[in-house]
ChimeraX commands (.cxc) that place a marker at each C-alpha (Angstrom):
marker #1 position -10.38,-54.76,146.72 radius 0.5
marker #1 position -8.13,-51.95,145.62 radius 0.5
marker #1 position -9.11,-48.30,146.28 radius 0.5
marker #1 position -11.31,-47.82,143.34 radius 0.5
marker #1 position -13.42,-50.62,144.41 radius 0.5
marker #1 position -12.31,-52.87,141.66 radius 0.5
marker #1 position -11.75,-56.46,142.06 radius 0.5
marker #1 position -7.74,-57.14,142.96 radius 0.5
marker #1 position -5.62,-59.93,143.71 radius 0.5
marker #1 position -1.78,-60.60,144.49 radius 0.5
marker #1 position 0.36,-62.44,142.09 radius 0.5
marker #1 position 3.90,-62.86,141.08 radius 0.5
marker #1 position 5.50,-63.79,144.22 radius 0.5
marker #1 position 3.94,-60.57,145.64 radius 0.5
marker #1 position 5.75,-58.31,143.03 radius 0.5
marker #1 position 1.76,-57.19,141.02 radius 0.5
marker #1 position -1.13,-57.23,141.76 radius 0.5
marker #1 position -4.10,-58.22,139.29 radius 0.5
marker #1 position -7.50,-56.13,138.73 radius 0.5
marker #1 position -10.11,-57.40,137.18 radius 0.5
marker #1 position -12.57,-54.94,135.15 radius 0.5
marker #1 position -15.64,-55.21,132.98 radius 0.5
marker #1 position -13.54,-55.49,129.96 radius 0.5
marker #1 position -10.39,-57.43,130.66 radius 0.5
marker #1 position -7.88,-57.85,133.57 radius 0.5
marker #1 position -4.70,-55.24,134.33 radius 0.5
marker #1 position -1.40,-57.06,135.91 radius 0.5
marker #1 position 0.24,-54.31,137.49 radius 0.5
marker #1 position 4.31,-54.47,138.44 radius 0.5
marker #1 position 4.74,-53.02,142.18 radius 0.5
marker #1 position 8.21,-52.51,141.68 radius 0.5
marker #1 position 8.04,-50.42,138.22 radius 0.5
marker #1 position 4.47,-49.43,138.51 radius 0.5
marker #1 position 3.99,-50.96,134.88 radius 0.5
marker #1 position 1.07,-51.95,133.74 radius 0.5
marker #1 position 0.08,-55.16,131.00 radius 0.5
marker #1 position -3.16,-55.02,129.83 radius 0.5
marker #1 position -4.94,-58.42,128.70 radius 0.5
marker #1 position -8.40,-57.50,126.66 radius 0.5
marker #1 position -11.59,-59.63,126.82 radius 0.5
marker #1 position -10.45,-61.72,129.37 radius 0.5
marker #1 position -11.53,-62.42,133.03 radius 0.5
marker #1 position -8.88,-63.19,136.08 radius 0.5
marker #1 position -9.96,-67.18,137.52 radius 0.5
marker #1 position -8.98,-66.40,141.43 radius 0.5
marker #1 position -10.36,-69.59,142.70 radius 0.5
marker #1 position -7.32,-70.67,144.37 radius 0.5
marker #1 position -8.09,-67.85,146.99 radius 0.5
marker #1 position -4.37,-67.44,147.96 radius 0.5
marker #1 position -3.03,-66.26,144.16 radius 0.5
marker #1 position -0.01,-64.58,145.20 radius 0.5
marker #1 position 2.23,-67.65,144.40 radius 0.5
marker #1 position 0.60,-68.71,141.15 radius 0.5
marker #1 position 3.09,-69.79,138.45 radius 0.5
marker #1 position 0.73,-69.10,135.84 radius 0.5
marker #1 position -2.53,-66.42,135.70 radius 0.5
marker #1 position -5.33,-68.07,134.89 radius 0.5
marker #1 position -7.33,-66.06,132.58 radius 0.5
marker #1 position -11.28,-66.69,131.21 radius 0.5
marker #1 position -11.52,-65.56,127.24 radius 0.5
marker #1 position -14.59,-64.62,125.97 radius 0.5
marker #1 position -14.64,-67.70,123.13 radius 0.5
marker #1 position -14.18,-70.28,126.30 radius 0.5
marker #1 position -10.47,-70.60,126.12 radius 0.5
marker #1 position -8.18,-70.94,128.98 radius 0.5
marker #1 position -5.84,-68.56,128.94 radius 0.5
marker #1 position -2.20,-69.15,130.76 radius 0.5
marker #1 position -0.23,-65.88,131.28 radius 0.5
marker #1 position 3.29,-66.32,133.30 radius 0.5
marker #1 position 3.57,-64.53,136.28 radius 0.5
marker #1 position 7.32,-64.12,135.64 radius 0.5
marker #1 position 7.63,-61.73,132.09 radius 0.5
marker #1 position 3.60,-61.80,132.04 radius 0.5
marker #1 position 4.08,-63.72,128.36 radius 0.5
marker #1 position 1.36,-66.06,126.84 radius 0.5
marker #1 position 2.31,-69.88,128.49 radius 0.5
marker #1 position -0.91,-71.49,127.32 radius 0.5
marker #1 position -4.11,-71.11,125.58 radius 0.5
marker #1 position -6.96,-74.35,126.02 radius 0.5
marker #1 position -10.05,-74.77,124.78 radius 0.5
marker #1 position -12.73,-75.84,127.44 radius 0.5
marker #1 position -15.59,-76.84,125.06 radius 0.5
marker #1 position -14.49,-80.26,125.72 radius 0.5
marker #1 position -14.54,-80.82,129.55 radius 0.5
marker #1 position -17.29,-77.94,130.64 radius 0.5
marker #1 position -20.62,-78.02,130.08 radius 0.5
marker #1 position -21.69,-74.91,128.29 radius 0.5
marker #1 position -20.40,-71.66,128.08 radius 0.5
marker #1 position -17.57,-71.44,130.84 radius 0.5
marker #1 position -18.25,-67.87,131.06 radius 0.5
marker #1 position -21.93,-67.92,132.10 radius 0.5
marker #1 position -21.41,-70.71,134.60 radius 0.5
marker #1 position -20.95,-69.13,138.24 radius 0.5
marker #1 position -19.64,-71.92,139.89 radius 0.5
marker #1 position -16.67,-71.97,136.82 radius 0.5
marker #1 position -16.12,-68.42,136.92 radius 0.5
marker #1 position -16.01,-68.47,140.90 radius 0.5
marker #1 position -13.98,-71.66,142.03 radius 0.5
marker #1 position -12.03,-72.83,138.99 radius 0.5
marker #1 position -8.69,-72.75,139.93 radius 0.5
marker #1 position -5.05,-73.62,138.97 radius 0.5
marker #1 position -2.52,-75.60,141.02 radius 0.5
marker #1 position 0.14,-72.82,141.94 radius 0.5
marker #1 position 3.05,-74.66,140.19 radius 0.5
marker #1 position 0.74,-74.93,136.91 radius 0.5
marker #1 position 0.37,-78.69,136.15 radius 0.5
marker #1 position -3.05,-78.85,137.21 radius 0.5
marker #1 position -6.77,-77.32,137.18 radius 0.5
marker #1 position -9.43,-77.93,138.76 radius 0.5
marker #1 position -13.20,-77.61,137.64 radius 0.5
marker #1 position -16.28,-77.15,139.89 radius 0.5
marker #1 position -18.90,-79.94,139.52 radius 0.5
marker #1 position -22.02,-78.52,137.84 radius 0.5
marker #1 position -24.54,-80.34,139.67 radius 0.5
marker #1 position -22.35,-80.96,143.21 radius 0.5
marker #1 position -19.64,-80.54,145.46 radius 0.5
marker #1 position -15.68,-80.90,143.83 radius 0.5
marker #1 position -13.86,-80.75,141.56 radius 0.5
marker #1 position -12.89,-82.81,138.61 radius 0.5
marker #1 position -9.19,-82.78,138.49 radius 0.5
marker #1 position -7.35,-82.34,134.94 radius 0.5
marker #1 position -3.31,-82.28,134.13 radius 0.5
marker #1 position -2.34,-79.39,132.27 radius 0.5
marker #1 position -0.39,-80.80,128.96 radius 0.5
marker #1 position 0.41,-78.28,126.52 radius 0.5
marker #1 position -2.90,-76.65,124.83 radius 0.5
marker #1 position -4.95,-79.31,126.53 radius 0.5
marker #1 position -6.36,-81.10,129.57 radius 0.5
marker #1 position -6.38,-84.41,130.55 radius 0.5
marker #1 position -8.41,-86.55,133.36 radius 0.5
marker #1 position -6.89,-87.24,136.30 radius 0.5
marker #1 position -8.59,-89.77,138.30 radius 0.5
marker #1 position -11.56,-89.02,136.90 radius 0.5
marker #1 position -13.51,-91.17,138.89 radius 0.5
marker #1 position -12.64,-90.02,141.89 radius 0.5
marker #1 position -13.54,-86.15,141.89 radius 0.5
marker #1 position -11.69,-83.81,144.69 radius 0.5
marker #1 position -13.98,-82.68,147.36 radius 0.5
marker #1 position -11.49,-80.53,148.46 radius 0.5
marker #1 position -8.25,-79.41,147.45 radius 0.5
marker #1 position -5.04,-78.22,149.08 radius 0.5
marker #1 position -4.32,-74.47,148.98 radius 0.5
marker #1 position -1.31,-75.19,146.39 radius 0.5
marker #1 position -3.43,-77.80,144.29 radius 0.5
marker #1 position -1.31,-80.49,145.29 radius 0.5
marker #1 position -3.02,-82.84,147.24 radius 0.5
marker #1 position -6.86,-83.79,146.61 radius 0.5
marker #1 position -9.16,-85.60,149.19 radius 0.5
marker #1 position -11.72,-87.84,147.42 radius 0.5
marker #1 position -14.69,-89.88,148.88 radius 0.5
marker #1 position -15.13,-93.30,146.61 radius 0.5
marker #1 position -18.70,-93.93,146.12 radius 0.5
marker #1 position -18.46,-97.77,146.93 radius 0.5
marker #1 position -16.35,-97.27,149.97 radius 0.5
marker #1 position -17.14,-96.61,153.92 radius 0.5
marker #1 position -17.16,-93.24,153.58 radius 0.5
marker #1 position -13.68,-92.16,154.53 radius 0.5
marker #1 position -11.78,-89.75,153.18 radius 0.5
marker #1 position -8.61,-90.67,150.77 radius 0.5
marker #1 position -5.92,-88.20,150.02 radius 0.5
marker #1 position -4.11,-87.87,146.89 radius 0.5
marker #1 position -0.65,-86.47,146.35 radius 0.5
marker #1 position -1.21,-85.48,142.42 radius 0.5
marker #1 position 2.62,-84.75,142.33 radius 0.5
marker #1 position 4.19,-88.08,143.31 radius 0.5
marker #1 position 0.71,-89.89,142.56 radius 0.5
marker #1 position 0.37,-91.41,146.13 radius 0.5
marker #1 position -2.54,-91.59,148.04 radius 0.5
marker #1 position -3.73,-92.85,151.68 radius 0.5
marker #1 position -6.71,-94.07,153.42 radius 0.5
marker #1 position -7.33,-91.71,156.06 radius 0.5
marker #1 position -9.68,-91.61,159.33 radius 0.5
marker #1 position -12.02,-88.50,158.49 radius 0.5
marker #1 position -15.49,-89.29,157.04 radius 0.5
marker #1 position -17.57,-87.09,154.38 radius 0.5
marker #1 position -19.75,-85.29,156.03 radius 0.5
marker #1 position -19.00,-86.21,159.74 radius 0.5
marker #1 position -15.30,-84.48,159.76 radius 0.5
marker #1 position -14.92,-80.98,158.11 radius 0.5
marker #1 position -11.08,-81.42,156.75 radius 0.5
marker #1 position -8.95,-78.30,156.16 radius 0.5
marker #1 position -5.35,-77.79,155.23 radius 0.5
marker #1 position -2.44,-76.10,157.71 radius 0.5
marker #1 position -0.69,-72.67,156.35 radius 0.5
marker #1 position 2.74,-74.73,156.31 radius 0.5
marker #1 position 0.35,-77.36,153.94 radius 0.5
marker #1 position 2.54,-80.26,155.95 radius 0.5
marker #1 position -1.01,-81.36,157.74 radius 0.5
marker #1 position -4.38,-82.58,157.07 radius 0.5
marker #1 position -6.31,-81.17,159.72 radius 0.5
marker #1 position -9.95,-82.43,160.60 radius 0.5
marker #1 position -12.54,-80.76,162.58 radius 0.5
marker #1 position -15.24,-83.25,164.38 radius 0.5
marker #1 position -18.08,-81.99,167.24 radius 0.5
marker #1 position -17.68,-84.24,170.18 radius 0.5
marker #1 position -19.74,-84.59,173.33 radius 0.5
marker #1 position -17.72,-82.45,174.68 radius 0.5
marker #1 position -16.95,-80.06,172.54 radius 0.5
marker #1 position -15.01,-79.36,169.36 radius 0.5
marker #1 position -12.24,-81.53,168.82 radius 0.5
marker #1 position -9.07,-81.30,165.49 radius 0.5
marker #1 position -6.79,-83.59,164.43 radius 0.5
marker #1 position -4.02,-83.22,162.44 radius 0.5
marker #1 position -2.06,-86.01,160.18 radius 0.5
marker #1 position 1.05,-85.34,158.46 radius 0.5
marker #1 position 0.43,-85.52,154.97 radius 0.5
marker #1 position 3.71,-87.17,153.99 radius 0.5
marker #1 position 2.92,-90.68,155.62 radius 0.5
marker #1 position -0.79,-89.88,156.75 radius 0.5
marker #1 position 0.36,-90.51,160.57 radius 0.5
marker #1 position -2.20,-88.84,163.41 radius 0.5
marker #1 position 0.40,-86.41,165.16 radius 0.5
marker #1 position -2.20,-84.80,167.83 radius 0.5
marker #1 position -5.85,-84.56,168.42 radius 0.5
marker #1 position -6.67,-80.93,169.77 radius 0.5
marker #1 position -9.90,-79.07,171.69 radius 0.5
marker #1 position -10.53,-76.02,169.79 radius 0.5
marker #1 position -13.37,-73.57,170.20 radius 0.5
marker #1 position -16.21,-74.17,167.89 radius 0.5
marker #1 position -15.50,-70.36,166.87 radius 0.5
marker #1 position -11.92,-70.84,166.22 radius 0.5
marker #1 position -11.05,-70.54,162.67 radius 0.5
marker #1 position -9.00,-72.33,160.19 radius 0.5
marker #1 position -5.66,-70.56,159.55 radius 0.5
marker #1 position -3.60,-72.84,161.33 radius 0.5
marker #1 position -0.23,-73.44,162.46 radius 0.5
marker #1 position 0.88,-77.16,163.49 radius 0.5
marker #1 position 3.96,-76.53,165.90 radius 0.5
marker #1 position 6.23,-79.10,167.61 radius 0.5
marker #1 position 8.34,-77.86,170.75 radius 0.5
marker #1 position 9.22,-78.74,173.83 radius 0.5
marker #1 position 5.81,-78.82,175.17 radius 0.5
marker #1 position 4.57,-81.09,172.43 radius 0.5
marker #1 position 2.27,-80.73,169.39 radius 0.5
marker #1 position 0.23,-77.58,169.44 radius 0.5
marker #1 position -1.82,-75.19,167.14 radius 0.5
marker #1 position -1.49,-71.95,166.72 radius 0.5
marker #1 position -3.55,-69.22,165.15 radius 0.5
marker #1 position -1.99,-67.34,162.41 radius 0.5
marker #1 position -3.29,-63.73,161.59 radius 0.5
marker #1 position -3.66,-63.14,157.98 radius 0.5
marker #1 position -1.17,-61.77,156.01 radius 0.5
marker #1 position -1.94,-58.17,155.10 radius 0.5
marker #1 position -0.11,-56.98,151.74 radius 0.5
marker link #1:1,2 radius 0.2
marker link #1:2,3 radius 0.2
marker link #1:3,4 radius 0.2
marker link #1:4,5 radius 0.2
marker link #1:5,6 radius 0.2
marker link #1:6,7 radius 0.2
marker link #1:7,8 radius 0.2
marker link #1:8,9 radius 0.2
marker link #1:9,10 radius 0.2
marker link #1:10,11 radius 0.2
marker link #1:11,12 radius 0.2
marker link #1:12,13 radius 0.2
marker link #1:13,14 radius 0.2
marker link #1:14,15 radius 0.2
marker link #1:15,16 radius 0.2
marker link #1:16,17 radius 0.2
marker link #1:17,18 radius 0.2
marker link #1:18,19 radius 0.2
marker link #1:19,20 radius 0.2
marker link #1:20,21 radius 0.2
marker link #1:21,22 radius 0.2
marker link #1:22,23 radius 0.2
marker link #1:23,24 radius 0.2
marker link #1:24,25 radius 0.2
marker link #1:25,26 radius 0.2
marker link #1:26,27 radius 0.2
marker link #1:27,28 radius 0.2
marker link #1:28,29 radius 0.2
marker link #1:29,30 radius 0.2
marker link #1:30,31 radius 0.2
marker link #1:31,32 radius 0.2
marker link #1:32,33 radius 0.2
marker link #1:33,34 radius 0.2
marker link #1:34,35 radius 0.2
marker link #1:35,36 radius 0.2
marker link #1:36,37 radius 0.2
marker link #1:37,38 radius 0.2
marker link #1:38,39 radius 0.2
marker link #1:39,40 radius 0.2
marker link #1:40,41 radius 0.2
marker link #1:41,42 radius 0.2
marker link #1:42,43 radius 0.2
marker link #1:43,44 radius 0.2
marker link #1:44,45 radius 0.2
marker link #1:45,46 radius 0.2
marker link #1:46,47 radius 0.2
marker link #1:47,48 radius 0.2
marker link #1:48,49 radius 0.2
marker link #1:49,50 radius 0.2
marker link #1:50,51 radius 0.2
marker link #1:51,52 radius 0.2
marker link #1:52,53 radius 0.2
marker link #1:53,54 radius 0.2
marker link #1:54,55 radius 0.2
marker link #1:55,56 radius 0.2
marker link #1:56,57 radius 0.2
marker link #1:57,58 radius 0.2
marker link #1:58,59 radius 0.2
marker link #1:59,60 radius 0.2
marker link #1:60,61 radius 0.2
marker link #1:61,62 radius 0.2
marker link #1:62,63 radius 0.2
marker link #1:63,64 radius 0.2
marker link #1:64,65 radius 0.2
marker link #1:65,66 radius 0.2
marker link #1:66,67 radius 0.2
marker link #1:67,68 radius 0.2
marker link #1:68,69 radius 0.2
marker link #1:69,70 radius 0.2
marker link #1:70,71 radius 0.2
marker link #1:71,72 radius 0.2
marker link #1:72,73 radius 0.2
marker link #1:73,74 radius 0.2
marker link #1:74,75 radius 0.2
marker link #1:75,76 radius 0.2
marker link #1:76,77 radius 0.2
marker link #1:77,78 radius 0.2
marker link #1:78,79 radius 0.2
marker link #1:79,80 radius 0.2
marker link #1:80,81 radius 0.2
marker link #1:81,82 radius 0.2
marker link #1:82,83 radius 0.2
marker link #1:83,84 radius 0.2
marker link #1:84,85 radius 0.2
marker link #1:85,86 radius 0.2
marker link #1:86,87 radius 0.2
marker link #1:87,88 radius 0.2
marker link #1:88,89 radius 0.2
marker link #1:89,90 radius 0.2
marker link #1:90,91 radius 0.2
marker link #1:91,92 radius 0.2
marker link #1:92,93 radius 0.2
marker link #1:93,94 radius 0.2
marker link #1:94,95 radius 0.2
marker link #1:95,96 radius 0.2
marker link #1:96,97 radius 0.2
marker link #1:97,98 radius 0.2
marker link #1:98,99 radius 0.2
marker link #1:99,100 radius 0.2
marker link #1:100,101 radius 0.2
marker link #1:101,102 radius 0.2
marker link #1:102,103 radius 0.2
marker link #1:103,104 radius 0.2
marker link #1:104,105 radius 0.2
marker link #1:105,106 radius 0.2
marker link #1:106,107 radius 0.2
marker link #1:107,108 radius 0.2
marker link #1:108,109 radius 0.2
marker link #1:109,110 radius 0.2
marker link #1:110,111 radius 0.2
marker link #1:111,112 radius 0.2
marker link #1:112,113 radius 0.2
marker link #1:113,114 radius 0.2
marker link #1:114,115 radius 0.2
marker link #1:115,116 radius 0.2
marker link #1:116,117 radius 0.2
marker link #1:117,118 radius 0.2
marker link #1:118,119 radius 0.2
marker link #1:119,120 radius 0.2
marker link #1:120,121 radius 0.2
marker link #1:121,122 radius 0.2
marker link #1:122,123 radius 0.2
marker link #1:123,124 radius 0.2
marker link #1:124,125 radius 0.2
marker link #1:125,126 radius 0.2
marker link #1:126,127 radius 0.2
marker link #1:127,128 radius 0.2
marker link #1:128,129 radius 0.2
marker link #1:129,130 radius 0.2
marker link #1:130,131 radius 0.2
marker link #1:131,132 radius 0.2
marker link #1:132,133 radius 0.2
marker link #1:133,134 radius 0.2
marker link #1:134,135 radius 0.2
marker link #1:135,136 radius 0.2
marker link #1:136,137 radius 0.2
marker link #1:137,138 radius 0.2
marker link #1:138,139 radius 0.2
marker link #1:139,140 radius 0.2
marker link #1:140,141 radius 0.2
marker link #1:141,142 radius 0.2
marker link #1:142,143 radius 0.2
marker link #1:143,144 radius 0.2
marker link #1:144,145 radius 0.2
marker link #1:145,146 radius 0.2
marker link #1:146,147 radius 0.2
marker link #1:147,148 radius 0.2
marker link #1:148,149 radius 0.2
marker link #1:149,150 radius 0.2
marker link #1:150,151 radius 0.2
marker link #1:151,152 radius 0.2
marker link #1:152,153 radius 0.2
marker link #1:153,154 radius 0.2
marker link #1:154,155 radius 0.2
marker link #1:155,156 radius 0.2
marker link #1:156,157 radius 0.2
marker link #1:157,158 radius 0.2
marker link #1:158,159 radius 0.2
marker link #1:159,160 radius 0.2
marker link #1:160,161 radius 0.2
marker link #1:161,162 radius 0.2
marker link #1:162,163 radius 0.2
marker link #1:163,164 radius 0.2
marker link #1:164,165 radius 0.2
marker link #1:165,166 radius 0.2
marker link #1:166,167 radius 0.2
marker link #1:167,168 radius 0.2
marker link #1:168,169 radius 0.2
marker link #1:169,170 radius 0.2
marker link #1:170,171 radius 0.2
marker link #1:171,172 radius 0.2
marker link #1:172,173 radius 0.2
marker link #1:173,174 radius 0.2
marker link #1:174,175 radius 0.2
marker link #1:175,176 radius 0.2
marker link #1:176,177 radius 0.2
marker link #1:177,178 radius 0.2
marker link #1:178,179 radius 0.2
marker link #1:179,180 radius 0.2
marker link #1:180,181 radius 0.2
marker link #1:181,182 radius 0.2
marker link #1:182,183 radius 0.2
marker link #1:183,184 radius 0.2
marker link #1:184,185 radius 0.2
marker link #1:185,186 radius 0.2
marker link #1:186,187 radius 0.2
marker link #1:187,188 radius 0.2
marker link #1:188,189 radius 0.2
marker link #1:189,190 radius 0.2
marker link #1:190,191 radius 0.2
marker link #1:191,192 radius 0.2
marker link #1:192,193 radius 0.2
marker link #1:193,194 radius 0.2
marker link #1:194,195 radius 0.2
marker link #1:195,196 radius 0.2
marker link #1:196,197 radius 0.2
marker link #1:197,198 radius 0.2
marker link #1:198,199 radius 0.2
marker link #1:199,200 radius 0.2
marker link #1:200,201 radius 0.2
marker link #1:201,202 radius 0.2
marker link #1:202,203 radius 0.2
marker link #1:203,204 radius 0.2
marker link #1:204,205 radius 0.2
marker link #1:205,206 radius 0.2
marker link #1:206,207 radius 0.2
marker link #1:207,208 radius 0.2
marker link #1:208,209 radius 0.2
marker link #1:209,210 radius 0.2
marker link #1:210,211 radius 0.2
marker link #1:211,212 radius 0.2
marker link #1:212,213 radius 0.2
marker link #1:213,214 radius 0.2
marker link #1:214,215 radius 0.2
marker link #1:215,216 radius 0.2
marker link #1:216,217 radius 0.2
marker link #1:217,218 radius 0.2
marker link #1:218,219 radius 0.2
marker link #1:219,220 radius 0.2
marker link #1:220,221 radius 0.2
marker link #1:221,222 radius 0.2
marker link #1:222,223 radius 0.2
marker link #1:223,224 radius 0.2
marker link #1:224,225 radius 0.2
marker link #1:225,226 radius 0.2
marker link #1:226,227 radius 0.2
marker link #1:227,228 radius 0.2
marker link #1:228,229 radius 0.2
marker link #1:229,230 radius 0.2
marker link #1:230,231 radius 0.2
marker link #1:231,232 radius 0.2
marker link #1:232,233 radius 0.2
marker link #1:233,234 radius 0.2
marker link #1:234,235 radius 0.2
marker link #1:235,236 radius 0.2
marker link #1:236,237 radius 0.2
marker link #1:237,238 radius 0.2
marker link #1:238,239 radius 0.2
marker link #1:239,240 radius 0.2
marker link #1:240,241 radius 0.2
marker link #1:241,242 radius 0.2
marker link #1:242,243 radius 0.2
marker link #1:243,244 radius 0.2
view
């Protein structure tokens, strides 16, 4: 929240910051305090961390998907969604809450109506198209790069996707049992599991999908995690949140 109590989000590398009001969204430049106005739109900040997005995902008021760049702040994009949501985008809060972009904008992601995930779409031109599209994301990486999908017929395990090389593992966390999470570095799946004796996290490398350390952590502990290698081993570390 900025000071007036409007909604407000980084973008653009850090260099503006984006403020959402009842009638349309304001992209302000830090460095030259100049500010582009974009009318009858709403700002999409589903990706939580927006500060690196490539492109600004905006909501029109006709349903459109509206791509702004975050470097010159010109129009990159403009997609219809009547095809692949349900209704008017706009009056669906799930949509309007968690429908993100991938940070290097290839890819976007739209909430389930009637569950958890996402379905997961490639950005081509003026339109979408289906990735996987039987194998929703039930969660997705902080940079929209890698996906973790459950397969209906399957044992319940966890799968995770790379959507930029188009590789995907097995791995050992189960829906429902593990509660999976990505590292601030996004190098590491990390999985949270309640043992006997207490709460337990493992971490695979996402490159190869290799367990590199299984760690106690307080059930309290939170999720903004550094994996560190040193000469003591394989450790996490807490990492405060950045404040802009």
């Amino acid at each position: 929240m900025d000071v007036t109590g409007r909604a407000a989000w980084m973008g653009c590398g850090g260099q503006c910051v984006i403020t959402h009001q009842v009638d349309g969204v304001t992209v302000l430049d830090r460095p030259s305090q100049v500010a582009t106005r974009f009318e009858g739109v709403r700002f999409l900040p589903g990706a939580g961390s927006t500060r690196n997005l490539r492109h600004l995902p905006l909501l029109a008021a006709d349903g459109q998907l509206i791509l702004i760049a975050a470097d010159g702040l010109e129009l990159a994009g403009r997609i219809p969604l009547v095809d692949v949501v349900d209704g008017d985008a706009a009056l669906a809060p799930r949509f309007v809450e968690e429908a993100r972009i991938s940070t290097d904008g290839r890819r976007f992601f739209i909430p389930s109506a009637d569950g958890p995930g996402f379905s997961v779409h490639a950005i081509e031109g003026d339109a979408l198209r289906p990735l996987l599209p039987a194998h929703p994301a039930i969660l997705v990486s902080p940079s929209g790069r890698y996906g973790l999908t459950v397969d209906p017929d399957g044992d319940g395990r966890y799968a995770l996707t790379d959507y930029v090389s188009g590789t995907s593992f097995q791995t050992r966390a189960r829906f429902e049992i593990d509660v999976p999470f990505f590292d601030v570095d996004e190098r590491f799946l990390l999985t949270r599991r309640q043992h006997v004796d207490g709460t337990h996290v493992s971490a695979y490398r996402l490159a190869d999908g290799e367990l590199v350390g299984t760690f106690a952590r307080p059930d309290a502990a939170g999720q903004v995690v550094r994996v560190e290698t040193g000469t003591n081993g394989t450790t996490l570390a807490d990492i405060p949140l950045p404040q802009d």
